[in-house]
C-alpha positions in Angstrom: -126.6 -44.4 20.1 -129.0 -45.0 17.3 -129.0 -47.7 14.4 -128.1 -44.0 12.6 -125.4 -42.9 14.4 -124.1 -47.0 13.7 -124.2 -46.5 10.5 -122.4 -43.6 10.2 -119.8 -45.1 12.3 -119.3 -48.0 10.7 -119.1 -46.1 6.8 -116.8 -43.5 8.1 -114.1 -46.2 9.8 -113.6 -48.7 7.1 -112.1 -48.5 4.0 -113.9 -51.1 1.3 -117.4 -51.7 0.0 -118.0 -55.0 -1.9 -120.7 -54.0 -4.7 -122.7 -55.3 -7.1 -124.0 -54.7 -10.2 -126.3 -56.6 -12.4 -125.2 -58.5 -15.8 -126.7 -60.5 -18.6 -126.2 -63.7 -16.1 -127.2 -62.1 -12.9 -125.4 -60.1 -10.1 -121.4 -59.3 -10.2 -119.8 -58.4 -7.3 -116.1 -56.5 -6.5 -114.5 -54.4 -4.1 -114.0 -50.9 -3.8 -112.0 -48.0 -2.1 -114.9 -45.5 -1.1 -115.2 -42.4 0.5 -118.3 -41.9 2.9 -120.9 -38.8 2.2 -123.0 -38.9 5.8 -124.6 -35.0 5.0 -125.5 -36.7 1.6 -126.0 -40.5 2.0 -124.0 -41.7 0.0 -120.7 -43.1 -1.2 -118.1 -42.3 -4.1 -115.6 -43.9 -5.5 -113.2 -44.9 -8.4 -112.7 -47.1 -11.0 -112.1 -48.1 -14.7 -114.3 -47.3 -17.1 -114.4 -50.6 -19.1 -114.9 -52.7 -16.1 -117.7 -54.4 -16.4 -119.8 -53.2 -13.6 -119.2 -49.4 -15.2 -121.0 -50.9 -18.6 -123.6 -52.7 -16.5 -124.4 -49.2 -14.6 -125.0 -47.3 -18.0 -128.2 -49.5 -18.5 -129.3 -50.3 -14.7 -127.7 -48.4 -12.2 -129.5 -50.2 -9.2 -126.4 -51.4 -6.8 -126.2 -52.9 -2.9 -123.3 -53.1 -1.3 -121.8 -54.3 1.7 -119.4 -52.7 4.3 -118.2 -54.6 7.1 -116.9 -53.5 10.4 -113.9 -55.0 12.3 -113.5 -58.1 11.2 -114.1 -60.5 13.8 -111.4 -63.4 15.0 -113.5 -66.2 14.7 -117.3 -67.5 14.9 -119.4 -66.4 18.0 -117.9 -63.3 17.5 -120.1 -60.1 18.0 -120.4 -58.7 13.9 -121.6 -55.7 12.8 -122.3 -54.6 9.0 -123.9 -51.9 6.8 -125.6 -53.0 3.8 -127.2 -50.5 1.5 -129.2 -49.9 -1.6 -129.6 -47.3 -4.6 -128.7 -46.0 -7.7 -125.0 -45.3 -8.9 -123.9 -42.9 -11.7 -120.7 -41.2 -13.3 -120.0 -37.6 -11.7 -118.6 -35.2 -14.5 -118.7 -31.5 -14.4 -118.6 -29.6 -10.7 -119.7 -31.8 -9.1 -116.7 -34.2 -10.4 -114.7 -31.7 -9.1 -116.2 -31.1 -5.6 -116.6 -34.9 -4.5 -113.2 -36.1 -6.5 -112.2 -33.9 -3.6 -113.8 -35.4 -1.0 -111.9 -38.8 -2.3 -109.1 -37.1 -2.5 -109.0 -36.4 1.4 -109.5 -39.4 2.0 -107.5 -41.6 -0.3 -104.8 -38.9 -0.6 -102.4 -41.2 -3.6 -105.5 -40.6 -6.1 -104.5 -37.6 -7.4 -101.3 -39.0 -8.0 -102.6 -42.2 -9.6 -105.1 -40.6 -11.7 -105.1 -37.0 -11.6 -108.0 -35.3 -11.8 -107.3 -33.3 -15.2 -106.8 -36.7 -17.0 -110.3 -37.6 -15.9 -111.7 -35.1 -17.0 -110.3 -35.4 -20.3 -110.5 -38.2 -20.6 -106.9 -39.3 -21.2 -107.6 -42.1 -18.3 -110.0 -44.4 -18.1 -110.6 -44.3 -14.4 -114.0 -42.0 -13.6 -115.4 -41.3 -10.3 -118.9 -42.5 -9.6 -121.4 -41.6 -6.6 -124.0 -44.0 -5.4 -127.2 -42.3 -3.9 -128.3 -44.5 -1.2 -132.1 -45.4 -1.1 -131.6 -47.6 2.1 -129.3 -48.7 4.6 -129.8 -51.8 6.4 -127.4 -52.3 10.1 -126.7 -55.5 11.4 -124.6 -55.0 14.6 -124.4 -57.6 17.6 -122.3 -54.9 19.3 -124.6 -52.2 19.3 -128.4 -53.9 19.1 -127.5 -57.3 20.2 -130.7 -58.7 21.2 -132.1 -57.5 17.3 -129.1 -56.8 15.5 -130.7 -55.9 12.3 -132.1 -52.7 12.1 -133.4 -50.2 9.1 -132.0 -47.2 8.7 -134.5 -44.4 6.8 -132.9 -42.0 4.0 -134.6 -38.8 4.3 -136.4 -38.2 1.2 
């Protein structure tokens, strides 16, 4: 198994990504319910419009982020973690359509909590937002333990 294959593993079994985005006073970080894109590298998910992080994104849309794996019962534990790097924007048009989808699969309630028509329309303010990874960084003590962290290429 390769620091790729990790990575995959670890994006596709969890269910959170901590973000951050950058502000007038420096970074702002939150949580949030993602879906995983492995043919695509990258991640989508929801949230409110007026959030701050979804201003901050309209005039840099750098992000990182952080996934963890199983969380561990104590120190000493083995840990492993996918951190990541690129550029987040708002989907609208088809492709709103085809990756809302994709959420959709996997968070199953979103349609029901904010259906897809009303985001379009605009009649709520959640929107659905795709980050294009530039990098992924692995640190996993279970899989690489004697140099856990390990770079993991995007194909350009």
């Amino acid at each position: 198994m390769g620091a790729a294959d990790s990575v995959r593993r670890i994006m596709s079994g969890q269910k959170l990504a901590q973000l951050a985005s950058m502000s007038m006073a420096g970074p702002r970080v939150f949580s949030v319910w993602y879906a995983y894109l492995p043919d695509r590298d990258a991640i989508i998910f929801a949230s409110n419009r007026n959030r701050n992080h979804s201003r901050e994104w309209v005039a840099d849309p750098r992000v990182g982020g952080t996934v963890t794996g199983e969380i561990p019962d104590g120190l000493g534990d083995k840990v492993e973690a996918v951190s990541f790097f690129g550029e987040v924007r708002e989907l609208s048009g088809a492709e709103l359509t085809e990756l809302s989808s994709v959420y959709g699969a996997r968070w199953p309630n979103a349609e029901q909590m904010f259906p897809l028509a009303d985001v379009e329309s605009g009649t709520v303010d959640m929107r659905f937002y795709l980050i294009e990874v530039s990098e992924w960084v692995l640190f996993s003590e279970v899989d690489f333990p004697h140099s856990p962290r390990q770079s993991v290429p995007v194909p350009k």
